[in-house]
N, C-alpha and C positions, 0 to 999 in steps of 0.2 A: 493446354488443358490444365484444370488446376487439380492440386494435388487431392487425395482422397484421405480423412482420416477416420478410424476406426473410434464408434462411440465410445463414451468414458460415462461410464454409472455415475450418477449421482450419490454424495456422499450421505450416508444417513443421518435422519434429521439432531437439531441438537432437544434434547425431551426437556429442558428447564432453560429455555434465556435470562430467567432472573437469579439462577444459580451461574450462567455459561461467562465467559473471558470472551471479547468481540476484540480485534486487531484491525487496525484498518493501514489495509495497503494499496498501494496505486503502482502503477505503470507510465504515470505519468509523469516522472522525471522529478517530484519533489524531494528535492536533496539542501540541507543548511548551507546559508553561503558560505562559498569559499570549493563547494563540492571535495568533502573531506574523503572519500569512498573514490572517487576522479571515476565517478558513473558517466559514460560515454552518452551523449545524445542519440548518435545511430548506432545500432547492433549493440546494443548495451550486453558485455562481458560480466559485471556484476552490478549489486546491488544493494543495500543497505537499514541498518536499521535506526532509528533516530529518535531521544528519547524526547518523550512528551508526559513524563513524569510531572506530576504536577498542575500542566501548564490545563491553562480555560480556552486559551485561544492561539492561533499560529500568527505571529508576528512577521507582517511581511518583509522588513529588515532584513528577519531570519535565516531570509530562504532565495531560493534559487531552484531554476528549470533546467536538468540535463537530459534536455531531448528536445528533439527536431523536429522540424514536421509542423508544427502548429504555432500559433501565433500567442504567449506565457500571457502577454498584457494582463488579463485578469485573472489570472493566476497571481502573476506576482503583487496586485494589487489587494490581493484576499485570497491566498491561499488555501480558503475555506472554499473555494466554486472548484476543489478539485480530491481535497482532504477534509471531511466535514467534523473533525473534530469538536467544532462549537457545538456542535447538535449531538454528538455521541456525547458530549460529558451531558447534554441535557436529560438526553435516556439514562444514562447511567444516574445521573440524581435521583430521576423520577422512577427508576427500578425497574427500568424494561431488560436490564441485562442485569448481568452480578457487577459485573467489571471492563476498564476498559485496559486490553495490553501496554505498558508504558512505553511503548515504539513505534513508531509509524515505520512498516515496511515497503521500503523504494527503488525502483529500477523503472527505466527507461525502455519503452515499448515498441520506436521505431525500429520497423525493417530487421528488425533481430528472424534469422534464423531459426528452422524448428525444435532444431537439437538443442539449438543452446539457451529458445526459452522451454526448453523442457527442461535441462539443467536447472536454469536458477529457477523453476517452480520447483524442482524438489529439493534444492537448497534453502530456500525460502520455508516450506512447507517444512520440513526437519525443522526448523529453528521454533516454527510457531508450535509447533508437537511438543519441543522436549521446552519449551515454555508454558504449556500448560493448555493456549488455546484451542478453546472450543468452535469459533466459526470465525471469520473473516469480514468484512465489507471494504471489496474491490472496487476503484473505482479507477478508472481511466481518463483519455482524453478526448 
């Protein structure tokens, strides 16, 4: 039987995206290579943040997948079909948002336990609060 969990309200909306901070984080294991955070593939224990100050586009060089499950190839070829950075700074030029977070927030989505992604959601979630942001774009694998 699978487990039951109890609704979670939707967060209120944000009233200005061309005033609001948008942060984009994944589950998907994009971590710089070398994996400086050592974010685990399965049951991912923590997760990271990684600055994108600056940058127009993510350099595959750059980067690296710490997670399982799934087959990185195009990931690691254009790390953009998983983090769409090129396209957020395009909104952000053209004023759909105020700003873009300068950190890509990352953790690893396999097989992780409830508790413990309910941990790093409210570790994650505190960071992006007392940074200021206003909404998210999650994206997964």
């Amino acid at each position: 039987q699978l487990p039951a969990f109890p609704p979670i309200p939707a967060p209120p909306p944000v009233h200005d995206l061309r005033q609001a901070t948008i942060a984009l984080l994944t589950d998907g294991g994009l971590v710089p290579a070398g994996n400086p955070d050592r974010i685990e593939g399965y049951a991912s224990t923590r997760w990271g943040a990684y600055s994108i100050e600056g940058a127009e586009r993510l350099d595959p060089a750059a980067y690296e997948i710490a997670h399982g499950g799934y087959d990185p190839r195009y990931i690691l070829s254009d790390p953009h079909r998983l983090v769409g950075l090129d396209v957020a700074r395009e909104l952000e030029r053209e004023g759909a948002f105020g700003h873009l977070h300068p950190a890509i927030v990352s953790t690893g989505g396999l097989a992780n336990p409830v508790e413990n992604s309910r941990r790093l959601g409210r570790e994650m979630a505190a960071y992006l609060r007392e940074a200021g942001v206003d909404a998210v774009i999650l994206t997964s694998t």
